[in-house]
N, C-alpha and C positions, 0 to 999 in steps of 0.2 A: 804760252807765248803766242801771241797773232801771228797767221798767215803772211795778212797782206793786209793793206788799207786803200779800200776801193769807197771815192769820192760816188756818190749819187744823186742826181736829179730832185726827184721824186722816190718815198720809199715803196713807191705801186712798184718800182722794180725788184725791191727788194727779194721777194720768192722766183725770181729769176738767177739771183745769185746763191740760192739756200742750201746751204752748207759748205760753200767753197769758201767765207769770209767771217769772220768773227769781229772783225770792226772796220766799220765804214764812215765815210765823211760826209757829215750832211749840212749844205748852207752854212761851212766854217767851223761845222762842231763836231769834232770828235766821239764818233759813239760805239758802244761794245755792243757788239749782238751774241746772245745765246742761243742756240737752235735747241727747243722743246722736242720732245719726241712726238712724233707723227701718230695720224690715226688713218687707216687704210681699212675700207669696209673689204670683208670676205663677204659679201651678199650684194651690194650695188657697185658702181663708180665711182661711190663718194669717199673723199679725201677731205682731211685738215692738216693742215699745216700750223706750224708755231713757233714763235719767236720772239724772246726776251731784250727789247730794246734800249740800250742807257742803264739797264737794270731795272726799271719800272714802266713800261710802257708795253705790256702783252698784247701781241699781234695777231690772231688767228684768223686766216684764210680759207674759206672752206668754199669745196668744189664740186659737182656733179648733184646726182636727186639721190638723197639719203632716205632712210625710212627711218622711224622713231628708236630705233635700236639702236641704229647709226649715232643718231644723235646724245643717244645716253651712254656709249661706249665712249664718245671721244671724251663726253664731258665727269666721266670716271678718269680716263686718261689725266688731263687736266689737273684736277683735283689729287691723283694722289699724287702727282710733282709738288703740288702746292704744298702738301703735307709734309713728305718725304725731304725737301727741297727748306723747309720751313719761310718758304716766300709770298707776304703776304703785303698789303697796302699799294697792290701795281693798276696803271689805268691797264683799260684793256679795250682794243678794236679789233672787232668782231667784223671781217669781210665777208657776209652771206650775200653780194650780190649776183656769184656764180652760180647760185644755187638754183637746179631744175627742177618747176612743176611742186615747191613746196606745200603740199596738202595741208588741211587742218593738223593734222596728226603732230607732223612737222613741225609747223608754228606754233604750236601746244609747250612738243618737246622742247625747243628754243627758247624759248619764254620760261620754262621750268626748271632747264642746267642754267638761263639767267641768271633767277632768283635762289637756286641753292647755290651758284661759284660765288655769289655778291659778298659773301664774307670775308674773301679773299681780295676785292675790288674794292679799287677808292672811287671809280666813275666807271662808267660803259659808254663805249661809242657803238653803236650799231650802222655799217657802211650797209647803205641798203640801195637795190635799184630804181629808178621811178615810177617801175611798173607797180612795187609793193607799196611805194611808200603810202596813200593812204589808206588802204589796210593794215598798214605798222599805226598809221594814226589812230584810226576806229580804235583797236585794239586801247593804245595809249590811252583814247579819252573815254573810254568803258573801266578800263584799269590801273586809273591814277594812282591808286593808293601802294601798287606792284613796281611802279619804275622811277624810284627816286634815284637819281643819280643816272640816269639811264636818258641818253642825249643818240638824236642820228644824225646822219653824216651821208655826203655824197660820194666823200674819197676816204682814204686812209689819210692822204696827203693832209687836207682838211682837219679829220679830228686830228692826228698827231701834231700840227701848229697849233691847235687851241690848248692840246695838255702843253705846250713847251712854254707857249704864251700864260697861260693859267685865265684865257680866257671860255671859259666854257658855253656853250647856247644860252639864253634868257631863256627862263622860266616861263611853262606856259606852251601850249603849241599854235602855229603857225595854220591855219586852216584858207589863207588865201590863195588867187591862185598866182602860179612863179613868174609874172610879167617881169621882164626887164626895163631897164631904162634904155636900151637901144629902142625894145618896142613901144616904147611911152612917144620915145621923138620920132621913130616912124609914123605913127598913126599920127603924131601932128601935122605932120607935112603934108597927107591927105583931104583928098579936097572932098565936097560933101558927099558928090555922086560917087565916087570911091569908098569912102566912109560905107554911104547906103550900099553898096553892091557886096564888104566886106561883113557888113549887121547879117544883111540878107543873106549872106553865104554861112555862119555862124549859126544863124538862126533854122538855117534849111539843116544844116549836120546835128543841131542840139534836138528838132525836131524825127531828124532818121532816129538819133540816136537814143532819144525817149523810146520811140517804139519799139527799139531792139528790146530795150530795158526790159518795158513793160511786157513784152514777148514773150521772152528768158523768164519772168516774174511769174505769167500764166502756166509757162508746162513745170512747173514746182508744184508734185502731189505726192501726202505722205501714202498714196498707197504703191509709190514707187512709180508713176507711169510720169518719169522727167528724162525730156530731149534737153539736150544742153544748144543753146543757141547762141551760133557763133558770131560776135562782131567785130567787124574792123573799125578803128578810128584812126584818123589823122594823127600825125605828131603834134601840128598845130592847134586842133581842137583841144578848146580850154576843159573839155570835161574826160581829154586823154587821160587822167591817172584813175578817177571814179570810174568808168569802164573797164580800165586793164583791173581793179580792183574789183568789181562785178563780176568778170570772168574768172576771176577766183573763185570768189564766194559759189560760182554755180558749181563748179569743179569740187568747192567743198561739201555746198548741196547735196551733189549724186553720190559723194563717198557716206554724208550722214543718211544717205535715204538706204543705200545699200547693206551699211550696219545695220538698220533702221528692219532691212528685209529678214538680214539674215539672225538677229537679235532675236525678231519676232517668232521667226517659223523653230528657230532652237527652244523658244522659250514654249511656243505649241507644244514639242515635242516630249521639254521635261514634266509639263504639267500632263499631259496623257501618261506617260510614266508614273508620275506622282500619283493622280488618280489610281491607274493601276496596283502601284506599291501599298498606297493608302487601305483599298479594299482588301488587299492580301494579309496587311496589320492589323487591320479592324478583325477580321476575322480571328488572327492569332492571338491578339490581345484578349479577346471577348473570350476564346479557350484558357488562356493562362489564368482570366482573374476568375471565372466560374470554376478551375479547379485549386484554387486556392486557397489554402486554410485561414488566410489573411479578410478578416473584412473589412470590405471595398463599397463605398460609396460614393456621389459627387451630387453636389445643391447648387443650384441657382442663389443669385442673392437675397431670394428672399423665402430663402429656404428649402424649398421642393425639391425633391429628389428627382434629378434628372439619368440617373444610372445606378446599378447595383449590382454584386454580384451574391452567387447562389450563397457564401458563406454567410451575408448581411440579412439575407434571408432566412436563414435558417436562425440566427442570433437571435433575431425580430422578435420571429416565431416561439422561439422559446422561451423569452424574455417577458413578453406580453400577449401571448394567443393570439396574434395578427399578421396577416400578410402583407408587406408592404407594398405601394405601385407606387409607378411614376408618375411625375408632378406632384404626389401627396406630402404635403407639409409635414416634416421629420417630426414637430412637436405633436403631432398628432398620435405618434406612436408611442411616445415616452409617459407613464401615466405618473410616474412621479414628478411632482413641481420642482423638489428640492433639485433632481437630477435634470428637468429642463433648464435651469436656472443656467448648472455649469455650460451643459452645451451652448446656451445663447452668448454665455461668455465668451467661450472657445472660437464660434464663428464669426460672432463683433471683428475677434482679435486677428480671424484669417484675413475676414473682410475688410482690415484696414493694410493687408498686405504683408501680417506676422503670422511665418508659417510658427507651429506650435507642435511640442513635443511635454505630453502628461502620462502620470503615471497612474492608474488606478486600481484599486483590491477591492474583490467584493465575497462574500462567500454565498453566494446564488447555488441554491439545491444543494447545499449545507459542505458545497467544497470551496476551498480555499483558492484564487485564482488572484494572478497581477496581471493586469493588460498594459499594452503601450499605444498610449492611441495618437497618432500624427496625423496635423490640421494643416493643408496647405491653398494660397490662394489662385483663382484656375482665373491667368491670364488671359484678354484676347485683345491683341491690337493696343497693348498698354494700360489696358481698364481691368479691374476685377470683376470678372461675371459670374462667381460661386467659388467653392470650395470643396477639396476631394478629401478625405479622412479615410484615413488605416487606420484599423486596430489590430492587431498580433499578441496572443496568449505568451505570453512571456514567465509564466511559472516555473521552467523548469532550469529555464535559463537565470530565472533571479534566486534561484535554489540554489545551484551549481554555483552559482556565484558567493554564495555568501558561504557553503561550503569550502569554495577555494581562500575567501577569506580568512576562515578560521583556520584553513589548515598552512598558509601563508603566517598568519601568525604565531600558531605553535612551530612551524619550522623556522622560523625568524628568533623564537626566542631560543627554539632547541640550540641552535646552532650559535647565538650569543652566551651561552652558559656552557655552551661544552669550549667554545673559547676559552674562557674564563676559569673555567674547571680545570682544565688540564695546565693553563698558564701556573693556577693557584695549586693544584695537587702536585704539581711537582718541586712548587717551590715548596711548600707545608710537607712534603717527604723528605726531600733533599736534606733540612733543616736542621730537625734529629740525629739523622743521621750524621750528616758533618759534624756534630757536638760529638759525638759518640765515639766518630774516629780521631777526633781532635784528644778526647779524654784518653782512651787508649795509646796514644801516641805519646804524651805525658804519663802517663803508668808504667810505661814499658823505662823509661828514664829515673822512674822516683825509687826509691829503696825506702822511706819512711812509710809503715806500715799505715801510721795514720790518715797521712795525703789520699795513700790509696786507699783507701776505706771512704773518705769524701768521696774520691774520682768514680767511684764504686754509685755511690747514693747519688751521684749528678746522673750516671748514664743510665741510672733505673728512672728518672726523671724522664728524661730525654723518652726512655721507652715508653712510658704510660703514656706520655703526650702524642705518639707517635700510632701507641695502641688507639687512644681515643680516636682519634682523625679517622683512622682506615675502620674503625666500626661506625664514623658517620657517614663516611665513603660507602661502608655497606647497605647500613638505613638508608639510603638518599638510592640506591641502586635496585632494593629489594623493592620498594615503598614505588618505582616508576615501571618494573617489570613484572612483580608478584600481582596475582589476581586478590580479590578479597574474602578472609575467610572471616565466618560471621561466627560469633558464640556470646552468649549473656555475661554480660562483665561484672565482678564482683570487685565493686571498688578499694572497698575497704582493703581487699585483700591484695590490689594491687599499687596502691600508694602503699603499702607497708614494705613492699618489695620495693619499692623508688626509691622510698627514705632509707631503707636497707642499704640501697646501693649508692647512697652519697655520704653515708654515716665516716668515712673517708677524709673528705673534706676538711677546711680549716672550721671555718663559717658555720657546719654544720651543729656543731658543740653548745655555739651560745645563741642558732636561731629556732626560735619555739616555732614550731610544727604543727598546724592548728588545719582538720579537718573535719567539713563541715558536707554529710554524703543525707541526701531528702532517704527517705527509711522507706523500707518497701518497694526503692526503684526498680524495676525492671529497663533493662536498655541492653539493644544488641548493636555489637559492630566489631570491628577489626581487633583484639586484642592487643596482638602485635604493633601495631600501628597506633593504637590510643597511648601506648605504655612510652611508644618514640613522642608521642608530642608529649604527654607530664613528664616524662624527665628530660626533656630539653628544656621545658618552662620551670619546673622546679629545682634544674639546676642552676638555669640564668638566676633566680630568686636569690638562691643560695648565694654564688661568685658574687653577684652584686651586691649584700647587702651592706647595711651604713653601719660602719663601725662606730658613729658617734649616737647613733639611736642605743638608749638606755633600754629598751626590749624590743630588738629586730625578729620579724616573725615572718613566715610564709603561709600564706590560708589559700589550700584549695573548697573550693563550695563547688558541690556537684546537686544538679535536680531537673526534672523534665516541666518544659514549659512546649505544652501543646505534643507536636509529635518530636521535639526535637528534646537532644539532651543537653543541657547548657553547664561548660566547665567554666568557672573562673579560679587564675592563678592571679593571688594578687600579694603586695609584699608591701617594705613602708624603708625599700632601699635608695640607691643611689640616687634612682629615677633615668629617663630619657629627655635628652633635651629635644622641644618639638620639631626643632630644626633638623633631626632624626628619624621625626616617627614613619614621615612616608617610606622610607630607604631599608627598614629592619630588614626586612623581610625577603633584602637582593640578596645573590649568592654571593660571600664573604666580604657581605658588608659590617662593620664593626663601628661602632660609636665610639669606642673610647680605646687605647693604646695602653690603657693601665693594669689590665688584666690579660691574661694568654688566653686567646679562642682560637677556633679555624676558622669562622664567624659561618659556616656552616649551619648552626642548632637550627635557630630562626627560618633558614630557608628551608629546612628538612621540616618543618614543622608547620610551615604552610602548605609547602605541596604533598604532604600528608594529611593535612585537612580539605585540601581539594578535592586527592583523591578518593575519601568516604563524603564527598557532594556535602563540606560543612564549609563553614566561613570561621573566619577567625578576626579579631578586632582590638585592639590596644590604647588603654589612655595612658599618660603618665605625668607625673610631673618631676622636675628637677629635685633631690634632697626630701620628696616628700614619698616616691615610690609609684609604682607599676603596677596596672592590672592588666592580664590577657582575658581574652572573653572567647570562649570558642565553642560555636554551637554545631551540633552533629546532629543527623538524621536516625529514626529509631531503624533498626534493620530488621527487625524481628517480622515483617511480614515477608523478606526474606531469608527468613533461618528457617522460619514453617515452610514454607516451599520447597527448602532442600530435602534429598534425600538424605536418610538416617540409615548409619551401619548396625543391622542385627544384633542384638546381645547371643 
């Protein structure tokens, strides 16, 4: 709710009333005033005032001699009203004509919270004094392209009638000087000896007042030795506003000579430091790269070594019996072309300004070595003037690394199969067992002698199947913890024990058994382990063969090819469809649902062939049958090796 409503003149009264009235009468019109928060310097005099007029017409009055801090303080202020407040599209007059002794600095900062409040500004008035105004002009006509919308003013009074009128200044500035038309029909009235004694009195001040100019113009010296020279002019002298703007400009002068001084002798001081600093890092540098196992050198662009350290030295030397110096063209030392070749590549590529990172292996004096050699280009002033190149032995590190690779990967799959395992082995135990107690539960109920005589032959069921799993739970556990015992295998004598122990089976009655062992073999290796991979392969043979094949057979063919021993299991069953073959071989993976497994066999029969360092290989087709192919290494150069127990 308004105070009061106080009619005013002119709004130059305005900040005479600031803060007692919230809306005043102006020339018949009703207007609201906002009172903006204030800026009060804590380091000068200077003050700004503010005031939201009609709602769009922003008044700021500023007072006393501010410093550049001043200036960017209030125009923070400002700014976060405008944000806070969300008030944006207002004119704005801008009263700097109280302002004292404004320096460059000053007029800098004014001209800069300008250009960043102008976001918030539909126009700027600039109220400025006569003394500045053509120094607000210079500026103007140096930096047309910074003050669009940006118009000056003699009053507040002034520009607020042209925002209300929506008359704004004409475009363009005004560089005449301010005669009136009082002074147009004074000077007529004069008569000619008047006229001449008015030329001649003009002409006598424009001439004092050249020599001041020129005065003030001679003691201006960047080596700092400027007297500021004082002049007075007249009110009436037409070249009063270019003078009182002169006397700025000198004011400004002695403040840029002063930076000027004290710019220079800071900057003497840091570069005697620098110097200093410099030699104390040249030195330390030159120690770190001569003790460092890194070699370190740096070319000119057109190749010459321009520095080196003791380790590039020593490489030289052993590489090619030379010692290297400086300025000597790097190709000179390299005796192989093939090896120039890459270098010239490599420095092309620094020298276009791609730093480069390669890898190299060589076996020099019959040892295996990786280097890492890094090419970069040696700026100066924007231009590439050579190239500095590291190289770093990196062998032990690209060791280690491929170390932690393998062993990343066997702990990556250990840890996906013991998932897997224990998901699957508790479910393939559980299974049995729940039949078991399921059949007993019904036994305990039956009284017909017969029922329980079935319920009897299910749970012996349930138990072999249950037997089976936990002996390939064992193979699968022995086969990853047991070490290798070696002894000369007698095949014969051990497929007769396999087919012994499938003689069981359904399958096994009507599939002929057909083995095929090279005569004379000798082959050493795991016993234990050779007997788990045939009878997982000769029992899959078996479970799968083709019931409609008219003579379903199993053929294992044993005989040595070179130092290895090559098994094939091959049959003429079900077959695997190809969409299978990569996958046999995962833990309890299964192809088909049509037969009971753990699907266990498969994967114990690889990582059983791993572990004697053989491979193993499978084709098959659909309806036509399956061969395994698994080749082992002869062990017997260590079975002689081993110790042998006394008779």
């Amino acid at each position: 709710m308004h105070r009061q409503i106080n009619e005013i003149v002119s709004l130059e009264e305005l900040f005479e009333l600031h803060g007692s009235i919230h809306t005043i009468g102006y020339h018949g019109k009703q207007m609201t005033v906002e009172w903006w928060p204030e800026y009060h310097s804590d380091q000068t005099l200077y003050q700004s005032r503010n005031a939201l007029v009609d709602g769009n017409i922003l008044i700021i009055s500023s007072y006393g001699s501010p410093n550049p801090y001043d200036i960017r303080k209030a125009a923070d202020l400002l700014e976060k009203f405008h944000v806070e407040n969300q008030i944006n599209d207002v004119h704005v007059i801008w009263d700097v004509r109280n302002l004292e002794n404004p320096g460059i600095r000053v007029r800098k900062g004014i001209v800069e919270c300008n250009n960043r409040l102008e976001k918030y500004w539909k126009s700027r008035y600039l109220v400025i004094s006569p003394k500045y105004k053509t120094l607000i002009r210079i500026y103007q006509f140096i930096y047309q392209g910074k003050v669009e919308n940006l118009f000056f003013s003699q009053s507040i009074e002034e520009a607020t009638n042209r925002i209300l009128s929506q008359t704004p200044p004409e475009a363009g500035i005004d560089y005449s000087p301010d005669w009136t038309v009082t002074d147009r029909i004074s000077l007529s009235l004069k008569s000619k000896e008047e006229l001449i004694d008015i030329i001649e009195h003009y002409k006598k001040n424009h001439t004092d007042s050249t020599n001041k100019v020129l005065e003030a113009i001679g003691q201006i010296s960047w080596e700092g030795k400027f007297k500021k020279v004082e002049i007075e002019v007249d009110d009436d002298d037409p070249h009063f506003e270019l003078i009182n703007a002169f006397s700025l400009l000198q004011q400004d002068v002695a403040e840029i000579i002063k930076e000027y001084k004290e710019l220079n002798q800071n900057l003497e001081l840091k570069v005697a430091e620098r110097i200093v600093d410099f030699i104390d890092k040249e030195s330390n540098l030159r120690a770190i790269l001569d003790n460092s196992d890194r070699v370190t050198w740096l070319m000119n662009n057109r190749l010459e070594i321009i520095d080196f350290n003791a380790a590039f030295s020593n490489e030289v030397s052993r590489r090619y019996g030379k010692i290297p110096r400086i300025h000597q063209n790097l190709l000179e030392l390299i005796t192989n072309e093939k090896v120039q070749e890459e270098w010239k590549a490599r420095f092309e590529s620094a020298l276009k300004g791609k730093p480069g990172i390669y890898l190299e292996q060589d076996n020099f004096d019959n040892q295996e070595r990786v280097w890492e050699i890094k090419t970069f280009p040696i700026r100066e002033i924007g231009k590439i003037k050579g190239v500095s190149v590291f190289i770093e032995d990196i062998t032990q590190l690209k060791n280690s690394q491929f170390k932690l690779i393998e062993k990343n990967r066997d702990l990556q799959k250990v840890n996906n199969e013991l998932d897997s395992f224990v998901y699957r082995v508790s479910h393939d135990l559980r299974a049995p067992l729940t039949s078991i107690l399921g059949l007993i539960s019904l036994m305990k109920m039956e009284t017909d002698h017969d029922k329980i005589a079935d319920y009897i032959t299910l749970q012996e069921k349930s138990i072999q199947k249950l037997d089976l799993f936990i002996k390939e739970i064992i193979n699968l556990s022995r086969n990853s913890r047991l070490g290798i015992t070696v002894s000369r295998i007698d095949f014969r004598d051990l497929l007769d024990e396999i087919f012994e122990g499938q003689h069981y089976t359904k399958a096994a009655e009507r599939v002929e058994r057909i083995c095929d062992i090279e005569e004379e073999l000798q082959f050493y290796t795991d016993r234990q382990r050779l007997s788990i991979i045939l009878n997982n392969l000769i029992s899959n043979s078996l479970k799968y063969s083709n019931g409609n094949q008219p003579e379903p057979f199993v053929k294992v063919k044993v005989f040595m090819e070179s130092d290895q021993c090559v098994i094939e299991v091959s049959d003429n069953g079900i077959g695997i469809s190809e969409m299978y073959l990569p996958k046999i071989f995962e833990m309890f993976f299964r192809a088909t649902q049509e037969f009971s497994g753990s699907g266990l066999g498969l994967y114990i029969v690889k990582e059983t062939v791993e572990k004697l360092k053989g491979k193993i290989k499978v084709k098959s087709k659909m309806r036509q049958g399956t061969c395994f192919r698994v080749s082992l290494p002869n062990l017997k150069n260590r079975y002689d090796a081993a110790p042998k127990l006394e008779d």
